[in-house]
N, C-alpha and C positions, 0 to 999 in steps of 0.2 A: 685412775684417781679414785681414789675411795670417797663414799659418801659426805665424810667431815671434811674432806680436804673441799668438797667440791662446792659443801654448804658454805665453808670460809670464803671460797672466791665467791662466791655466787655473792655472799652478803659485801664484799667488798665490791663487789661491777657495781652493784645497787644504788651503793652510797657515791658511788664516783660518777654514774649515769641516772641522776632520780628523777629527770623530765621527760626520760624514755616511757614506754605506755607497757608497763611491767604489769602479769597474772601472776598473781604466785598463791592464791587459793589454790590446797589440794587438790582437790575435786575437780575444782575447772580444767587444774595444768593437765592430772589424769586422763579427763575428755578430750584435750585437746591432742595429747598425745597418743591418740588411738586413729585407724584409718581402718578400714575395709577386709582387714587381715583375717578376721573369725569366718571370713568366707572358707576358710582350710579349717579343720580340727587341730590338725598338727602347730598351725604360727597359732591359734589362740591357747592353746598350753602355754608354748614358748615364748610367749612376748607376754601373758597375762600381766606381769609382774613390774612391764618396764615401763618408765613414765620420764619425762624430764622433770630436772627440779624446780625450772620457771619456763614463762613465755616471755615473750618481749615483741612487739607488734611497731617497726619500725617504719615512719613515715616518711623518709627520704635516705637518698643513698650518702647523706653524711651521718646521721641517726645511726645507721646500720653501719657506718666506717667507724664511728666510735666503739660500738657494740663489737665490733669486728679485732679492732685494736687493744680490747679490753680483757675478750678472751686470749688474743696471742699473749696477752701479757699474764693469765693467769691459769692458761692451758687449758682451757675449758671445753667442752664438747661445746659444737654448733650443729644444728637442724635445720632445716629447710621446711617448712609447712607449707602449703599453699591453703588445696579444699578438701585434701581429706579425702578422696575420693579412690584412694590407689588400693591393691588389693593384695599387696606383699609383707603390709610393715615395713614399706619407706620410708617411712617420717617415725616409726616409732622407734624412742632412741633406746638404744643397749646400755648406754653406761652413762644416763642421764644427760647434765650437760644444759643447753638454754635453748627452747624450740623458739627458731624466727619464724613466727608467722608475716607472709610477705605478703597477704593481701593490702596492704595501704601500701604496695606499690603498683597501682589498678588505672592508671592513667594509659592514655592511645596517643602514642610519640609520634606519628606519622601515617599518614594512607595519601598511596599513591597509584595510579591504575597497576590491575594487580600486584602488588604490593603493600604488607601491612607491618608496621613495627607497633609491638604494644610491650608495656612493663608485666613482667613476668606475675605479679599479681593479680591481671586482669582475668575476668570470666569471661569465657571462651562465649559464652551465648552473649554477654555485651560486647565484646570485639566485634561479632559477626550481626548485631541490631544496629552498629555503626558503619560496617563496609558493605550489608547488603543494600542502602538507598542510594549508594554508587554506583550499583552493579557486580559488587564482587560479594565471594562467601566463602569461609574457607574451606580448602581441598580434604581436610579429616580433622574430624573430633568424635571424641568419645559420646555414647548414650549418655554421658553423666556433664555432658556439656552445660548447663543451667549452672552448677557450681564450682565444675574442674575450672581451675586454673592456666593459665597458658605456660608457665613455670610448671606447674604439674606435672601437664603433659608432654611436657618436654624433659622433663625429670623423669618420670616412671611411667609413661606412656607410651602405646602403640601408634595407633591410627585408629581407624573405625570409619563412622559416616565420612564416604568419600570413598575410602580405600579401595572401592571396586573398579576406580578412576585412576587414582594416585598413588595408591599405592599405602606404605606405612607410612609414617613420619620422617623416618629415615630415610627416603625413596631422594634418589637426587634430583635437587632441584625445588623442593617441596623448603626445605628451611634453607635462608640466602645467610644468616650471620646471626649472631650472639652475643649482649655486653654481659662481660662477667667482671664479679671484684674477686681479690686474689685474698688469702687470709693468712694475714702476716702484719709485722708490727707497723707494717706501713705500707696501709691496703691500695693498690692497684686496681685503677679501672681498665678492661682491656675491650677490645672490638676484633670480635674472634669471627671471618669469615667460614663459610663452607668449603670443601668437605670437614676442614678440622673441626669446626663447631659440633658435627655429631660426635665426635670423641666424648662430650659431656651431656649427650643425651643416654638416657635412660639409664643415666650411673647416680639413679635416689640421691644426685645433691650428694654424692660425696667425692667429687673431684672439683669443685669450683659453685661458687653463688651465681647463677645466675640474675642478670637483672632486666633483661630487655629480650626480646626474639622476634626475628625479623622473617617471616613468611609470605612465599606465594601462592596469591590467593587463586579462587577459582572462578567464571563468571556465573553471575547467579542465573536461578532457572527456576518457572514455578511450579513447583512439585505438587505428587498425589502420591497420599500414600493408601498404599494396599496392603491388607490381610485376604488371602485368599486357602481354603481349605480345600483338602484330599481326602478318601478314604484308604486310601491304599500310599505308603512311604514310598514307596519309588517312584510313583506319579509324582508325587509331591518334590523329591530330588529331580527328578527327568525338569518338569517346570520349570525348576530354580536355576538350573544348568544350561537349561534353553533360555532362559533370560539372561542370565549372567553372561552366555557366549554371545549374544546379537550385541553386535556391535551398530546398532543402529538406533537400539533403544535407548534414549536418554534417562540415566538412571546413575541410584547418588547411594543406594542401601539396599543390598539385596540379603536374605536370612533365613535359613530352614529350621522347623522346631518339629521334629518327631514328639508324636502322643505318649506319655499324658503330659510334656508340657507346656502347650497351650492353655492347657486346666489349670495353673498356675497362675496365668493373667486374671484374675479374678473381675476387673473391669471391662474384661472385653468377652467375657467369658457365656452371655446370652448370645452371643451373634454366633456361634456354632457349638457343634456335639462333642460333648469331653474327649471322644476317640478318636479325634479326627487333626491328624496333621496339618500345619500351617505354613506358610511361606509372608513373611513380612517384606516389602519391595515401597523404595523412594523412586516413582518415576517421572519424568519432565512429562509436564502435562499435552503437549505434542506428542508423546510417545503413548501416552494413555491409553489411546483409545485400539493401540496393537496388541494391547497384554490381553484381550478379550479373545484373540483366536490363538494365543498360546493357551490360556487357560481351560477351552473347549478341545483343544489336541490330549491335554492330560486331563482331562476329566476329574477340572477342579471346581469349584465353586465361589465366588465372591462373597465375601461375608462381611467387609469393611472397605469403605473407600472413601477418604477426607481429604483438604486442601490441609496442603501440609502447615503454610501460615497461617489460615483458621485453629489449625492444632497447637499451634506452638503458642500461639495467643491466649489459648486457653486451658494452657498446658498441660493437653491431652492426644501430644506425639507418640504415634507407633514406633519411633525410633525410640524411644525410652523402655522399650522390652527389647530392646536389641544386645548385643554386644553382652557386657557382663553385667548389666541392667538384666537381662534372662536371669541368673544368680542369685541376683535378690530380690526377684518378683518371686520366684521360689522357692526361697529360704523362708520368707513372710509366711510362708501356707507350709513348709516342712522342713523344720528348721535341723534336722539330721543330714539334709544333704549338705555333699561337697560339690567340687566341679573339678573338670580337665581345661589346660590349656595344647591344645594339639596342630599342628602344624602335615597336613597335608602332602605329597607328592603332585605337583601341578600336572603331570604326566599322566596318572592314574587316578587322583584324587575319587572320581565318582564310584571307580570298584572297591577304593579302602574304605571309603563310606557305606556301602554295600555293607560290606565283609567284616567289618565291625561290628553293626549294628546287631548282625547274623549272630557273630561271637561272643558278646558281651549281652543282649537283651535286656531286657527292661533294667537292669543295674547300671548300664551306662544308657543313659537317653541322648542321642542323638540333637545337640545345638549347633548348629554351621553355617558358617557368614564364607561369604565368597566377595572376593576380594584380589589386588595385582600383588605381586610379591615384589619386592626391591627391582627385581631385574622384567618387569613386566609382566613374567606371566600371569595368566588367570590361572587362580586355584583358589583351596578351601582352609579354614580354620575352623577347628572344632572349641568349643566351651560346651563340652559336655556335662551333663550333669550326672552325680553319680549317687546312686543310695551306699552312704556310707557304712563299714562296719567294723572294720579299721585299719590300722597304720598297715600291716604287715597287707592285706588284701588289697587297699590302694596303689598299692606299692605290685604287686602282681598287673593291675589293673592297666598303670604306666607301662608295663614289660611287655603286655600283651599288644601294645598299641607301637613301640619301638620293635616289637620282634613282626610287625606286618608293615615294616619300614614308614611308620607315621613317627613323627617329631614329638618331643615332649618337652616342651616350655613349661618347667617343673610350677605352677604356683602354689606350692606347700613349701618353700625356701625361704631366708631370706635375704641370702644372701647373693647378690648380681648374678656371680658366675655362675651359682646352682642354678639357678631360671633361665631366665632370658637371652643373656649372653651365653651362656652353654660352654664357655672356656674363661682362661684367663687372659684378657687382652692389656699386655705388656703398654700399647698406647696409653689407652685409656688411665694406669698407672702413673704413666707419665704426666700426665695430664694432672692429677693429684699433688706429685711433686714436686710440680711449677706452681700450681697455683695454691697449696695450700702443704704448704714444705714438715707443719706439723704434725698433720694429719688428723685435723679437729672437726673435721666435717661427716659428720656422720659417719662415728667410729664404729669398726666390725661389719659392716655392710661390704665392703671392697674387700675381698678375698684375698687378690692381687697385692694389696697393698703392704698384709701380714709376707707373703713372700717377694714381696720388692727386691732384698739382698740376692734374690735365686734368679732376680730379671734382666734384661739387656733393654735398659731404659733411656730413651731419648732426651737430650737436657731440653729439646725447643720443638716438644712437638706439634704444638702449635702453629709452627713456622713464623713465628712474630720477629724473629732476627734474621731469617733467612731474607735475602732479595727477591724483587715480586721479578715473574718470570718475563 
């Protein structure tokens, strides 16, 4: 739809919906339509340019059924916003259209022993300020948890804090269901159980609106966190790998940072020597007091050690340099770097870390969280950090890490199947089909969807008409 066609609808939703809580300052719609994306040089070219033509901030899900019914009737692109925190150009739209920012729906539907249903608006760090005086906390969230979204996270998210436990987000068992509305002239609310509910995770809100997500939680424990430094990167890996595999130690975030970027943490950056590797570790305060004769086996040193709820109180969490929080503590101090998202062999992972580090030197630095994979094992993911210098070298860079059989979760893409999903998932399509038959939900992001004619597509894969077994 071209710009005038899109400006015509647009002014006609307006006038048909004018109690809705409508932006349509430039400037604002522009900001709001940007997320985390100039972490790549590559999407900040390609996206520089794209904006929606309005916001609209609905406060209930008939608010958003009007708004919903308004674009089927006028073809209009729809978006998904939550907090802006993602790091693809998720939420930034191609072909404009009306960002729904869904944070006014931040309400907590349910908590029940571990069990938590919250509206997909909600922030992940007040979900978990309300299940932890229960006893429970959830199983993974992002460093960026204070303002990600739970919609977010479940839109363009992994895992993180936790994942050393549970795994990704994806990991069965971890998300129990899902309410989605359907986008059509006569929108559907639906109650999509698991395993089908991950069909519309981490497809960036363009197969279906989520409105609700229903997770099992984890029991809380009172943590300590540790920065603990190496002079020598192997010590520093051997540590992190010996904690990661004791399966006795109570622990919720473990994280390698090869030198210089700990020098990057500017706040934490008096408590050791710029040259000196770091391991950042969440451990159950029972378990505490054993990291002191792993860290004397590797001839490492203590250099920070806080209650982790004293930190979050005063929000100054060592998990907040963790995960792709590393990325932007060192963008702030050199703003030419990029990063890797690299995926491990849980078989060999500690010799490709090795044998990387060896190959690539000071151009790729060394950022790795250790964590379970969907199917349990213990292994490693890298966010590397890389001195940028361009496309065509980046791009070598990737080759070098696939041709020593490490994965590449491309984040210079921005589209699903380039990254993350790594193929075209014909489901997932499906899913699109059914719940949003025009295809208005964040257009050009789904791959799949431009080839839909070339797919063998499911009309119910949801299983919402099939019989329960």
């Amino acid at each position: 739809m071209h710009s005038e066609h899109r400006q015509h609808a647009l002014a006609l939703i307006q006038q048909a919906l004018p109690d809705l809580d409508w932006t349509l300052q430039a400037a604002r719609v522009k900001r709001l339509s940007r997320d985390f994306h100039w972490f790549s040089p590559l999407l900040k070219r390609q996206l520089e340019d794209k904006q929606a033509d309005a916001v609209v901030r609905p406060r209930s899900e008939e608010e958003l059924s009007l708004l919903v019914k308004a674009c089927v009737r006028h073809q209009l692109p729809l978006i998904l916003r939550g907090g802006a925190t993602g790091n693809y150009g998720q939420l930034v739209p191609l072909a404009g259209g009306i960002l729904v920012d869904m944070t006014g729906f931040n309400q907590l539907c349910e908590l029940t022993p571990g069990v938590v249903r919250a509206q997909a608006g909600m922030r992940l760090a007040e979900i978990e300020a309300l299940t932890r005086p229960t006893g429970w906390e959830l199983r993974c969230m992002p460093s960026t948890y204070r303002l990600a979204t739970l919609g977010g996270l479940y839109g363009g998210g992994f895992g993180g804090i936790g994942s050393i436990n549970y795994g990704p987000l994806a990991a069965a068992g971890n998300v129990l269901s899902v309410k989605v509305m359907t986008v059509e002239a006569e929108p559907r609310i639906l109650q999509v159980p698991a395993p089908q509910a991950l069909l519309l995770h981490h497809a960036y809100g363009s197969n279906g609106i989520v409105l609700e997500v229903e997770l099992a939680l984890a029991p809380v424990h009172d943590w300590i966190e540790r920065l603990d430094v190496f002079d020598d990167f192997t010590d520093a890996l051997d540590y992190a790998n010996a904690f990661a595999r004791s399966p006795g130690l109570v622990k919720r975030q473990l994280a390698l940072f090869a030198a210089p970027i700990p020098g990057y943490f500017t706040h934490l950056s008096g408590h050791y020597q710029a040259d000196q590797h770091a391991v950042i570790s969440v451990i159950g305060q029972e378990s505490d007091g054993l990291a002191a004769g792993l860290l004397e086996k590797y001839r490492g040193k203590s250099a920070l050690r806080q209650s982790a709820s004293a930190a979050r109180d005063a929000n100054a969490s060592l998990m907040e340099y963790c995960w792709n929080h590393t990325t932007l503590h060192a963008l702030k101090v050199d703003n030419t770097l990029t990063y890797l998202q690299t995926a491990f062999n849980p078989a060999c992972y500690r010799q490709q870390i090795i044998d990387m580090a060896a190959l690539l030197g000071d151009e790729v630095m060394s950022h790795i969280e250790f964590l379970r994979d969907a199917d349990g094992n213990l292994t490693a993911s890298g966010l590397q950090l890389v001195r940028y210098s361009s496309d065509a070298r980046l791009n070598e860079i990737m080759n070098a890490f696939r041709a020593n059989g490490v994965r590449i979760n491309n984040p210079h893409v921005y589209q699903i199947e380039e990254g993350k999903q790594g193929e075209i998932k014909p489901a997932v399509v499906s899913v699109k089909q059914c719940l949003d038959p025009d295809g208005l939900l964040n257009p050009g992001k789904l791959k799949g969807w431009e080839l839909r004619d070339t797919l063998v597509l499911d009309d119910d894969p949801l299983g919402l008409r099939r019989p329960s077994p």
